[in-house]
N, C-alpha and C positions, 0 to 999 in steps of 0.2 A: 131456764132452758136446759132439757136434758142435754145428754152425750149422741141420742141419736139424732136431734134436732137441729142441733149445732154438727155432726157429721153430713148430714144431709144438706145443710146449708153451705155449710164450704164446697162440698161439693159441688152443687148447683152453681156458685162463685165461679169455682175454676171452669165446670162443664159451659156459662154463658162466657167466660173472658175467652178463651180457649176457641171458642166457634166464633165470637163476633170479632174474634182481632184476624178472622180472614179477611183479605179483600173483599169488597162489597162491590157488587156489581146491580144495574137499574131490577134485575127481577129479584135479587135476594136482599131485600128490606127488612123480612120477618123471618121467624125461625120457628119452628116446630118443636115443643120440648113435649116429651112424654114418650112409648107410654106410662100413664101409673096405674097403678093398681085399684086405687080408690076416689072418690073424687074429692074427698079433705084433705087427703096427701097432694093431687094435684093444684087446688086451693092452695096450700101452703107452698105448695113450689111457686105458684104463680102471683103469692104477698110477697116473697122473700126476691124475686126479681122485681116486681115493685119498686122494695125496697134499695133494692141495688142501682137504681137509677133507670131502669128500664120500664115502656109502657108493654102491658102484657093484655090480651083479650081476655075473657070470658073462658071456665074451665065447658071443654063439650067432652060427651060418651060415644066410644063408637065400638060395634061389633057387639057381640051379647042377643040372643035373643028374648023373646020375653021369659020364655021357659027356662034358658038358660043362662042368667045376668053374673054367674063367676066370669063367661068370656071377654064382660065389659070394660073395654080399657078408656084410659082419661087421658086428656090434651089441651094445649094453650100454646097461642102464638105469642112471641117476642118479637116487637117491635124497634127497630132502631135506624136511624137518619144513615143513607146511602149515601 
């Protein structure tokens, strides 16, 4: 594991402990993490909460058109018991 992988991993660590040790209320069950840039970057975000103990959806693209796929950005929900 490189230096930036392992950066970006802790990161993510703190960034999901950090948002999910709010109180939780009946509508906020999931969380929105993104955007990224790529969709193997958001892949990797979204193994690495996996791996963290959380159930995470499916990475989706949003924005971008066809002509223009630099504006593409990436997303996945975080899953956790309310």
């Amino acid at each position: 594991m490189n230096l930036k992988n392992c950066l970006s991993g802790l990161g993510l660590a703190a960034l999901l402990s950090l948002t999910l040790a709010a109180p939780a209320n009946a509508d906020a069950c999931s969380y929105r993490m993104g955007p990224f840039l790529s969709q193997d970057v958001a892949q990797a975000a979204a193994q690495q909460a996996r791996y963290l103990g959380f159930e995470a959806s499916g990475v989706w693209g949003r924005g971008g058109l066809y002509s223009d796929w630099s504006n593409r950005r990436y997303f996945f929900n975080v899953f956790y018991e309310c």
